[in-house]
GUMI-291410 format. One line per field, with one value per atom (N, C-alpha, C): atom name; residue in one letter; x, y, z. Coordinates in nm, 3 decimals. Layout:
# GUMI-291410
atom = CA, ...;
rest = A, ...;
xx = X, ...;
yy = Y, ...;
zz = Z, ...;
END
This chain:
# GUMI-291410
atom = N, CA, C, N, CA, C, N, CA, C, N, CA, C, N, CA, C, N, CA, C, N, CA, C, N, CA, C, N, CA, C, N, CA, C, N, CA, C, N, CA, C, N, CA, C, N, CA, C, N, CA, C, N, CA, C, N, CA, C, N, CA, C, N, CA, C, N, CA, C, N, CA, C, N, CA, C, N, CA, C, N, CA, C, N, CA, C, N, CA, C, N, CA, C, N, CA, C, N, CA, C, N, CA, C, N, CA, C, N, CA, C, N, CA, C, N, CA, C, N, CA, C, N, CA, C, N, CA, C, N, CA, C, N, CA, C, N, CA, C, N, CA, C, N, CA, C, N, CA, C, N, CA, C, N, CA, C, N, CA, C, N, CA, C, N, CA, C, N, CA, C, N, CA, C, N, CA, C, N, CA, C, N, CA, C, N, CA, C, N, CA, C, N, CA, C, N, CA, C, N, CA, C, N, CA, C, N, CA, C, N, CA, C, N, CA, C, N, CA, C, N, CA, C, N, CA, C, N, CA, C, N, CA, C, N, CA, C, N, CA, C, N, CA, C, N, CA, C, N, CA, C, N, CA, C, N, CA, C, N, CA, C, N, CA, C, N, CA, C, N, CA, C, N, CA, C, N, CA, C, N, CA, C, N, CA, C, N, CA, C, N, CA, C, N, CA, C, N, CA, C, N, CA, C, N, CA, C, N, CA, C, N, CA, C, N, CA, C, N, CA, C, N, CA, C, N, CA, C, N, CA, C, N, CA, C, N, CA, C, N, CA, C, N, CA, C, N, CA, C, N, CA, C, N, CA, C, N, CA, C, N, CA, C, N, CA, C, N, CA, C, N, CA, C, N, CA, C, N, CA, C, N, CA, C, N, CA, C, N, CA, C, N, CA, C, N, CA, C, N, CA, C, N, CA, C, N, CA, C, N, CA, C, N, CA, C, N, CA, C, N, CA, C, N, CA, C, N, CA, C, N, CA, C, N, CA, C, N, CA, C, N, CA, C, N, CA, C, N, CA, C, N, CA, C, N, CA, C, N, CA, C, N, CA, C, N, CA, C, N, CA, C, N, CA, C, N, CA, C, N, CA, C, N, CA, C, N, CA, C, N, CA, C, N, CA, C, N, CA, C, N, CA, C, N, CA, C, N, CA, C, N, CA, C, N, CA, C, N, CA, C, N, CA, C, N, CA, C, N, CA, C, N, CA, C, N, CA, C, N, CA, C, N, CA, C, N, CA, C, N, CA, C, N, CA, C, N, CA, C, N, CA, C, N, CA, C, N, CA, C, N, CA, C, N, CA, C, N, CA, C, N, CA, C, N, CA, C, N, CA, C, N, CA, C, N, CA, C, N, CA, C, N, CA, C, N, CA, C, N, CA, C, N, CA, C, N, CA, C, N, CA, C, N, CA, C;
rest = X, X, X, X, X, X, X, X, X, X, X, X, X, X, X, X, X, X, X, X, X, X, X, X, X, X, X, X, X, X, X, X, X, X, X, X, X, X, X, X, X, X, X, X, X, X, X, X, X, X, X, X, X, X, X, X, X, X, X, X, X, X, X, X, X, X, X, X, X, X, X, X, X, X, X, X, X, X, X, X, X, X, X, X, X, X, X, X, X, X, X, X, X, X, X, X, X, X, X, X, X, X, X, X, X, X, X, X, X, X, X, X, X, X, X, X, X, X, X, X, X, X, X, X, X, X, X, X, X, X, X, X, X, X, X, X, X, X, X, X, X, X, X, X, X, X, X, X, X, X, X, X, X, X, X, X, X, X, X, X, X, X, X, X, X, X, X, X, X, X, X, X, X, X, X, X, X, X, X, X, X, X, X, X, X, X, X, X, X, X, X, X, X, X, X, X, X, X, X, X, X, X, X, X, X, X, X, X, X, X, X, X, X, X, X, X, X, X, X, X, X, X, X, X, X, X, X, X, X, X, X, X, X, X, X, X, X, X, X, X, X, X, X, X, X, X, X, X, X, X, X, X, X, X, X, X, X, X, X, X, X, X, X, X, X, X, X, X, X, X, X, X, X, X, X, X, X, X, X, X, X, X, X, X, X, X, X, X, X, X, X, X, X, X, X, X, X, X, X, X, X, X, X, X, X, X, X, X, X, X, X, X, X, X, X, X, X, X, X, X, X, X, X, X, X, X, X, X, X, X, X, X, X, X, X, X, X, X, X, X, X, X, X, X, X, X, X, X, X, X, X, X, X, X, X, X, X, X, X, X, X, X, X, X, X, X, X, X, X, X, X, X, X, X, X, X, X, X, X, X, X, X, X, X, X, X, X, X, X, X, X, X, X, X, X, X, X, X, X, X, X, X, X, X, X, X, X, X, X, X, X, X, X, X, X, X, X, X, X, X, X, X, X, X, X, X, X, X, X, X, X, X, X, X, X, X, X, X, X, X, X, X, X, X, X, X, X, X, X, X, X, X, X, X, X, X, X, X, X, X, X, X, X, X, X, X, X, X, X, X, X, X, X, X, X, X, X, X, X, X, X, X, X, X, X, X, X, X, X, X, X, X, X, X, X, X, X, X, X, X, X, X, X, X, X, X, X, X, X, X, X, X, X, X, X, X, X, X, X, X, X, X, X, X, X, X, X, X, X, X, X, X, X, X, X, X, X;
xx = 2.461, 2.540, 2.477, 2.556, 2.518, 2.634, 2.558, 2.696, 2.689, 2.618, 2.635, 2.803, 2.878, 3.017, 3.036, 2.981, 2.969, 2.946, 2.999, 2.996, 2.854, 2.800, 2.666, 2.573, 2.581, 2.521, 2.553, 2.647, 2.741, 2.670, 2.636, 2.611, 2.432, 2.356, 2.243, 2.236, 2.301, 2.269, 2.327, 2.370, 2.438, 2.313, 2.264, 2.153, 2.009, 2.017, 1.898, 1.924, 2.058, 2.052, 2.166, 2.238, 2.342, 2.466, 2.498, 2.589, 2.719, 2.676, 2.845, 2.814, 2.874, 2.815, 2.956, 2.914, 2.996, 2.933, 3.032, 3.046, 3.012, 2.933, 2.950, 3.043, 3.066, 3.141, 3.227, 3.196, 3.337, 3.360, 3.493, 3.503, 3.450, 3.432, 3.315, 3.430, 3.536, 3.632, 3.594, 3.583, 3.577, 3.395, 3.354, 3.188, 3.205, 3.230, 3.276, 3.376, 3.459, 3.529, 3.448, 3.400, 3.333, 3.182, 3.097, 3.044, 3.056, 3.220, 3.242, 3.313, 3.318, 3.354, 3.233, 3.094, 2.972, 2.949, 2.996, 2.924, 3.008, 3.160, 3.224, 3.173, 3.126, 3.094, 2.953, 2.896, 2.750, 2.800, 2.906, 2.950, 2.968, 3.055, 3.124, 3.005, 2.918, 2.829, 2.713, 2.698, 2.583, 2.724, 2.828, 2.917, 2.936, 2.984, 2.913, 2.849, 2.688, 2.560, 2.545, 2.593, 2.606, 2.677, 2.783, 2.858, 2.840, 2.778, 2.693, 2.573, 2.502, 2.405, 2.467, 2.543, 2.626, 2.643, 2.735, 2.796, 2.660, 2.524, 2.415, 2.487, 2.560, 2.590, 2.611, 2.535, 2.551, 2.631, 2.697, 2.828, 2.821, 2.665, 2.651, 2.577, 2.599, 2.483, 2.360, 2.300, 2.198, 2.130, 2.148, 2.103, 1.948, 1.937, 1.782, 1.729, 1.571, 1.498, 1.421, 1.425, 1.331, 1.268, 1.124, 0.959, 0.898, 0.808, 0.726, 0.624, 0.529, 0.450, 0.323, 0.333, 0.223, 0.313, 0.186, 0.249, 0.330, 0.483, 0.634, 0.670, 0.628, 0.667, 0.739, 0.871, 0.948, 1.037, 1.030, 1.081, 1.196, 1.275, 1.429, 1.379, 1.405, 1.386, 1.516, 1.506, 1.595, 1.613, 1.569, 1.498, 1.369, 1.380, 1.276, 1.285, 1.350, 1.367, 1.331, 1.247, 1.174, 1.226, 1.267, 1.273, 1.197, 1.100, 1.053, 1.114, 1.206, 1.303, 1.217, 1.126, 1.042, 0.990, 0.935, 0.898, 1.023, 1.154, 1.210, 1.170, 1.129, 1.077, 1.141, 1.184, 1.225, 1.109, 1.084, 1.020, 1.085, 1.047, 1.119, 0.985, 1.003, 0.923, 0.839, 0.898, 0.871, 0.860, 0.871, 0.852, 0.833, 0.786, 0.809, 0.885, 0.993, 1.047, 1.122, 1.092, 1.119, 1.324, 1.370, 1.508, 1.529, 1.630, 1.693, 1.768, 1.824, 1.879, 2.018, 2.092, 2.226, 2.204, 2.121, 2.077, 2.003, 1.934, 1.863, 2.005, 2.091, 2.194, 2.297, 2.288, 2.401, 2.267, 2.152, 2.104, 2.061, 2.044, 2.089, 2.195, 2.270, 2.435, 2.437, 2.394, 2.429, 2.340, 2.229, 2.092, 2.178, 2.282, 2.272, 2.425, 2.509, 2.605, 2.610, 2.490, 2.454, 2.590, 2.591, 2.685, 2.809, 2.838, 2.982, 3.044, 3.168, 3.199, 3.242, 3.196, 3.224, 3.305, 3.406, 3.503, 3.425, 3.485, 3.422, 3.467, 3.582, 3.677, 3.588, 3.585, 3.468, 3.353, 3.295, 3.122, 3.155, 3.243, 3.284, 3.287, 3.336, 3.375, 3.283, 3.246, 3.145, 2.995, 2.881, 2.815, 2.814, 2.902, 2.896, 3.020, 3.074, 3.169, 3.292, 3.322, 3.438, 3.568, 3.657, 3.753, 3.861, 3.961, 4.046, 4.092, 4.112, 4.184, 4.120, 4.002, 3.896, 3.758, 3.728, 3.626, 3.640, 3.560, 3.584, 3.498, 3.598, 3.470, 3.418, 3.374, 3.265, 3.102, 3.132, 3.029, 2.960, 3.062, 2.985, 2.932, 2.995, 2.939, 2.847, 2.803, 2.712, 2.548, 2.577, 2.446, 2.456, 2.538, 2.511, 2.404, 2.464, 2.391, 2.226, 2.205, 2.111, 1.993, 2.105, 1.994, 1.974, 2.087, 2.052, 1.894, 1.924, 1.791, 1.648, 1.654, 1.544, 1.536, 1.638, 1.563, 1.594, 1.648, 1.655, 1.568, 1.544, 1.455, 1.525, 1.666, 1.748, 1.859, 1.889, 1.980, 2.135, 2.149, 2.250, 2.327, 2.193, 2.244, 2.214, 2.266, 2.195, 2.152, 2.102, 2.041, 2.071, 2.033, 2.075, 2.181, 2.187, 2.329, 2.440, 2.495, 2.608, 2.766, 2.879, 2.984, 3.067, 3.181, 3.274, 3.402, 3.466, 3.549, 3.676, 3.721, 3.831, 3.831, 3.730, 3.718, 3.597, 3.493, 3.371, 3.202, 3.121, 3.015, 2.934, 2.844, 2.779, 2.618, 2.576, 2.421, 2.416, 2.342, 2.347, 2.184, 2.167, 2.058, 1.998, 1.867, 1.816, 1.896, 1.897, 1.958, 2.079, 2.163, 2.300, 2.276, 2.172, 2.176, 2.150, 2.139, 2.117, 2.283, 2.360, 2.504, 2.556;
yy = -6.176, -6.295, -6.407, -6.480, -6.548, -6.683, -6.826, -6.971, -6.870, -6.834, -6.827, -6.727, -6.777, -6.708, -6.663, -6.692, -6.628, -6.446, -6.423, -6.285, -6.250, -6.378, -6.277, -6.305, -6.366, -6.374, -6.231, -6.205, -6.089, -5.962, -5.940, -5.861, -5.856, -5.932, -5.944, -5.843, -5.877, -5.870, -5.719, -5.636, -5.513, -5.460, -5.523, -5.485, -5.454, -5.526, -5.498, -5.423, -5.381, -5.258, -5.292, -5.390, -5.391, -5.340, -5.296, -5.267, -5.311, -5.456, -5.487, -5.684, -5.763, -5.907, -6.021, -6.071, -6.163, -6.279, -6.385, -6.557, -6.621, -6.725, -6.784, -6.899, -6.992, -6.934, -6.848, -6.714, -6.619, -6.623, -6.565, -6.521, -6.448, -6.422, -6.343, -6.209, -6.229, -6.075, -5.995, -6.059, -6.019, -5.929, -6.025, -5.976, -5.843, -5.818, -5.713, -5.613, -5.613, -5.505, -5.466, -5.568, -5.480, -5.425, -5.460, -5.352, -5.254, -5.238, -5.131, -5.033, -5.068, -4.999, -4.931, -4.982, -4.935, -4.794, -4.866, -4.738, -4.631, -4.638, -4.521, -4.422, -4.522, -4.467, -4.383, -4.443, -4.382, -4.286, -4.240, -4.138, -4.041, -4.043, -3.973, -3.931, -4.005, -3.994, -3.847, -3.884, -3.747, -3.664, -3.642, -3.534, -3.449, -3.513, -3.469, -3.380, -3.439, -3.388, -3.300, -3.257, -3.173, -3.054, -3.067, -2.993, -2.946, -3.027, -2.950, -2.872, -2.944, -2.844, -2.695, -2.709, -2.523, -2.462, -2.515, -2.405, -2.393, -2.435, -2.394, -2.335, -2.372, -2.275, -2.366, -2.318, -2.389, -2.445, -2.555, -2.572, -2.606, -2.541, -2.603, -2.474, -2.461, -2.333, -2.353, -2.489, -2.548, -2.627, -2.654, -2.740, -2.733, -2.851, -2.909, -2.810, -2.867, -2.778, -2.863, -2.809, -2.911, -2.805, -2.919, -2.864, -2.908, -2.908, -3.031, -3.021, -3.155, -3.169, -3.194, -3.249, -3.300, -3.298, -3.274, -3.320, -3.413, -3.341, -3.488, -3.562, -3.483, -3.539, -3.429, -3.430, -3.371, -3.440, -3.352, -3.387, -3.282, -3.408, -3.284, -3.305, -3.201, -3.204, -3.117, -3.222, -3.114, -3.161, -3.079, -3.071, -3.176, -3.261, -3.380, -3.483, -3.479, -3.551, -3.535, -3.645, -3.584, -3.710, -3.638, -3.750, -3.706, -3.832, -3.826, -3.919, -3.818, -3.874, -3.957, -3.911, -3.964, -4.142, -4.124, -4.249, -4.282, -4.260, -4.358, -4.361, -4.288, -4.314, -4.179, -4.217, -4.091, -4.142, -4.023, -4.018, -3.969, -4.032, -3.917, -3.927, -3.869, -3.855, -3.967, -4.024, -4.224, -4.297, -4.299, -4.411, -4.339, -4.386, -4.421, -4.547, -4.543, -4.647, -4.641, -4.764, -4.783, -4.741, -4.668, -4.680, -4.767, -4.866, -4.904, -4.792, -4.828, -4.694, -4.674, -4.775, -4.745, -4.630, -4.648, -4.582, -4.472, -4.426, -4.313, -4.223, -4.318, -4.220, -4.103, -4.277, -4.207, -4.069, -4.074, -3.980, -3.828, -3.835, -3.721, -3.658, -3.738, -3.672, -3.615, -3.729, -3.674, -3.541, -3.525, -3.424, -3.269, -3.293, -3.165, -3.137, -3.200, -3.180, -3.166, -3.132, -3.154, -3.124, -3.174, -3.144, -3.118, -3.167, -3.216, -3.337, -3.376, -3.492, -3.556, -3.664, -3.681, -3.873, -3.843, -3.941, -4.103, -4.261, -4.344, -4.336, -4.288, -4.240, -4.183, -4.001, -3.938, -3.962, -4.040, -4.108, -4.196, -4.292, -4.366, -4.288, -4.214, -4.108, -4.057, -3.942, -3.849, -3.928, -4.025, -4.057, -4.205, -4.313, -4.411, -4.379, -4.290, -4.257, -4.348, -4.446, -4.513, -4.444, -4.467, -4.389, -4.410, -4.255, -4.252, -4.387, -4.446, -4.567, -4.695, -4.689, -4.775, -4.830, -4.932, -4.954, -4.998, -5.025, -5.092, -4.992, -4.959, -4.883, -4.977, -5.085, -5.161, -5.151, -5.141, -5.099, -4.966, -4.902, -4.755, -4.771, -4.831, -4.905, -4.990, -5.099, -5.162, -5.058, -4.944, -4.910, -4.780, -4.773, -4.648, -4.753, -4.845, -4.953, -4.980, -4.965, -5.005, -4.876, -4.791, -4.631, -4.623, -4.649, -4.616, -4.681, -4.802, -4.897, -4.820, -4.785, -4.679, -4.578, -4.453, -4.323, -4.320, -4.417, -4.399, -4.422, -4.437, -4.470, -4.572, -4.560, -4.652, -4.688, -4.757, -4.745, -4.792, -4.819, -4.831, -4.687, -4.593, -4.503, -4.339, -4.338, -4.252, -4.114, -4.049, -3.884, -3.849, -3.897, -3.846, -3.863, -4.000, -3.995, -4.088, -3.994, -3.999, -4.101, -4.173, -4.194, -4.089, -4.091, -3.971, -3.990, -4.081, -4.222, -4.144, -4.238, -4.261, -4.099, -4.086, -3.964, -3.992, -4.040, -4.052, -4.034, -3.979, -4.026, -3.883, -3.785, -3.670, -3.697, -3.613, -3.604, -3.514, -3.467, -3.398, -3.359, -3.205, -3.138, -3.093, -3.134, -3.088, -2.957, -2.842, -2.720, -2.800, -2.899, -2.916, -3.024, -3.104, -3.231, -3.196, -3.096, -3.062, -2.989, -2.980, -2.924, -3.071;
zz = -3.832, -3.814, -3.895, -3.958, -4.043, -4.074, -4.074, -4.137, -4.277, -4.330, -4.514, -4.511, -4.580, -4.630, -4.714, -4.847, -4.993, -5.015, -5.033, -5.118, -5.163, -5.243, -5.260, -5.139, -5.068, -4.914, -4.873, -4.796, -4.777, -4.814, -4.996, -5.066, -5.012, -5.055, -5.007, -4.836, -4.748, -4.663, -4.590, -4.690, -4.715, -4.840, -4.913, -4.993, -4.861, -4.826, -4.676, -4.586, -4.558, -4.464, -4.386, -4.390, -4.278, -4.257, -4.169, -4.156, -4.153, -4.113, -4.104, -4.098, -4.122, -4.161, -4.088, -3.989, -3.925, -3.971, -3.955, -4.032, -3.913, -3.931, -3.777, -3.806, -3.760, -3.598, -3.588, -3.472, -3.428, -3.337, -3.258, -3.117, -3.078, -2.938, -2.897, -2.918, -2.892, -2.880, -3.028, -3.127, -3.243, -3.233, -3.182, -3.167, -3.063, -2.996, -2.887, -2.970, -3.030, -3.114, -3.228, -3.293, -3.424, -3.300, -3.217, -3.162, -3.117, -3.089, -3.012, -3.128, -3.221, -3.379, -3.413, -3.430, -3.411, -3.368, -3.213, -3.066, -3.138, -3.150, -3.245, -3.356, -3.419, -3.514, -3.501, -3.432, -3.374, -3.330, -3.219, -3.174, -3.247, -3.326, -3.440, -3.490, -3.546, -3.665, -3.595, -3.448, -3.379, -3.355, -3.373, -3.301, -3.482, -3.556, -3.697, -3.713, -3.723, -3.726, -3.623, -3.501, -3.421, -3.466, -3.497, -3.565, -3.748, -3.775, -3.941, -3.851, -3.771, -3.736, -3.688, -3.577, -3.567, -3.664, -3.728, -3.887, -3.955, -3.966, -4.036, -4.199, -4.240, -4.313, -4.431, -4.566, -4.703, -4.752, -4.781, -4.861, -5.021, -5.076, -5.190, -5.276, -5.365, -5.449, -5.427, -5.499, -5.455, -5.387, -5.238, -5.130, -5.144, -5.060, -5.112, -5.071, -5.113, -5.018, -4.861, -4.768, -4.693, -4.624, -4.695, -4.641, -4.530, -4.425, -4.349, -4.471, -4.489, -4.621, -4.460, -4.423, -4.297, -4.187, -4.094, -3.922, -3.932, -3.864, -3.852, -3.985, -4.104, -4.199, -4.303, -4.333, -4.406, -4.528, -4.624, -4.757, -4.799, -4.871, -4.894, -5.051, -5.135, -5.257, -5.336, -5.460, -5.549, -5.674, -5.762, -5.878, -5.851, -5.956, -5.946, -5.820, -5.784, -5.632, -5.506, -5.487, -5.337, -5.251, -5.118, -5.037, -4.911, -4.896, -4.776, -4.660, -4.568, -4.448, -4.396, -4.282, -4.199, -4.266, -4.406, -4.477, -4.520, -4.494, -4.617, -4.723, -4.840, -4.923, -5.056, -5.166, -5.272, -5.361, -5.430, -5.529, -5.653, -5.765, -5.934, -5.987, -6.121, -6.215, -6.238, -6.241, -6.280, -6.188, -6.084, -5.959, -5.829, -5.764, -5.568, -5.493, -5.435, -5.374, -5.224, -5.170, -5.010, -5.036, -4.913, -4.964, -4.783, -4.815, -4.672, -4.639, -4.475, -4.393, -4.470, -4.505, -4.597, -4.675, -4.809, -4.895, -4.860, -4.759, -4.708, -4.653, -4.571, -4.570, -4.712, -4.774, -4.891, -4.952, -4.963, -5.058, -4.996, -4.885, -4.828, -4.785, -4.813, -4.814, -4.922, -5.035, -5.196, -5.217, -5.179, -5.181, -5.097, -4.998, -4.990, -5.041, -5.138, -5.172, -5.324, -5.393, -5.568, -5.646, -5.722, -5.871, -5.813, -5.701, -5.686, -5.636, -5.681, -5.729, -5.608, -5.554, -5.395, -5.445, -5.372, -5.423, -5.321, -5.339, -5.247, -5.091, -5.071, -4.950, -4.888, -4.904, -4.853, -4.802, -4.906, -4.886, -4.758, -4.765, -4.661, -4.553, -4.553, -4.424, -4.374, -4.433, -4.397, -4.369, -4.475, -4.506, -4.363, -4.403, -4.221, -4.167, -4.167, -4.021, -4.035, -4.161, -4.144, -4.121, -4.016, -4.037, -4.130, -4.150, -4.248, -4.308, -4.450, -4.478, -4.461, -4.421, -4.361, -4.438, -4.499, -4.543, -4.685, -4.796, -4.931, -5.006, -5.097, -5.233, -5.252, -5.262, -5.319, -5.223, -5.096, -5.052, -5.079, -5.148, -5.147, -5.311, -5.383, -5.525, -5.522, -5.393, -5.390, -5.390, -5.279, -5.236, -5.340, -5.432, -5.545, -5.653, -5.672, -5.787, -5.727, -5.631, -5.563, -5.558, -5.525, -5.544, -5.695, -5.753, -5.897, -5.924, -5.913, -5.949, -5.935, -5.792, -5.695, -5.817, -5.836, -5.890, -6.011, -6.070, -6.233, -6.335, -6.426, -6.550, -6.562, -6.667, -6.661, -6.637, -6.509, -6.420, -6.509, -6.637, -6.687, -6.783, -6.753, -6.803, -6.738, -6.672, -6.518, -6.551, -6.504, -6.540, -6.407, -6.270, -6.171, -6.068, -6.097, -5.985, -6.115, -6.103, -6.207, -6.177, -6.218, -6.186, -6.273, -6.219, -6.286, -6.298, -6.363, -6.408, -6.351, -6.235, -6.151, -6.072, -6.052, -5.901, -5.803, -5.891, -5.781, -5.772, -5.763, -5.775, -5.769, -5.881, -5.818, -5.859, -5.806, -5.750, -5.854, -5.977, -6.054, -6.066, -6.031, -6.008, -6.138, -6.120, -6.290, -6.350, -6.306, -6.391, -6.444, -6.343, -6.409, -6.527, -6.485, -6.598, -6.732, -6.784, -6.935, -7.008, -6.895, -6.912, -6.980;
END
């Protein structure tokens, strides 16, 4: 909650992790529906993950790998990409960087779905639980620009997380990035 109204206020504060950004002054009804949009989505989001956990079952050629590296500490990897869940933290060739929970979401979505082309709809969907018709590609463009920054060399010209002009966004696994 925030007086600031501006867009890049807004943006900032979706760059840090938020989820969702009210103006002050609001009604409290408004404050009570977008929480209870939340609890939904929280719902949804473990009934999900409940349900990927049953089917156990691959939907990708190459799904990460995940190791424990230390006690309670696990890393999803694929190709040059390491993510350590527990730390928040990916690694590449070239850097180490903190990811916020937005961005920790989108890259393990992207990590176990490689080299296919996942539209902003989807990501929306699957990745925070927005439902059908619901939500702005720009948020899912905000926290792609943002990861880019994180695992790229140079984020204007990507090697790993790719756009794929007017369909959507793929995670492109070293074997594929030389295609």
């Amino acid at each position: 909650m925030s007086v600031r109204s501006e867009l890049k206020d807004k943006l900032a504060a979706y760059d840090a992790g938020a989820d969702d950004y009210l103006v002050k002054p609001f009604d409290m009804r408004e404050l009570g529906a977008r929480l209870q949009a939340v609890l939904r989505r929280s719902a949804r989001q473990a009934e999900a993950e409940r349900l990927r956990a049953a089917r156990a079952e691959p939907e990708t050629p190459t799904p990460p790998v995940e190791a424990p590296v230390a006690s309670g500490v696990h890393v999803l990897t694929l190709g040059s990409l390491h993510l350590y869940v527990d730390a928040a933290l990916v690694e590449t060739s070239h850097s180490t960087a903190r990811l916020t929970p937005a961005e920790m979401d989108l890259l393990k979505y992207l990590m176990a779905h490689p080299d296919q082309i996942l539209a902003s709809e989807r990501l929306l969907q699957e990745v925070w639980l927005y439902p059908p018709g619901t939500g702005d590609p720009a948020v899912v463009r905000w926290h792609v620009k943002n990861l880019r920054r994180k695992i790229e060399l140079n984020p204007e010209t990507p090697v790993y997380l790719r756009t794929i002009s007017h369909h959507g966004y793929m995670l492109v696994s070293d074997s594929a990035s030389s295609r």
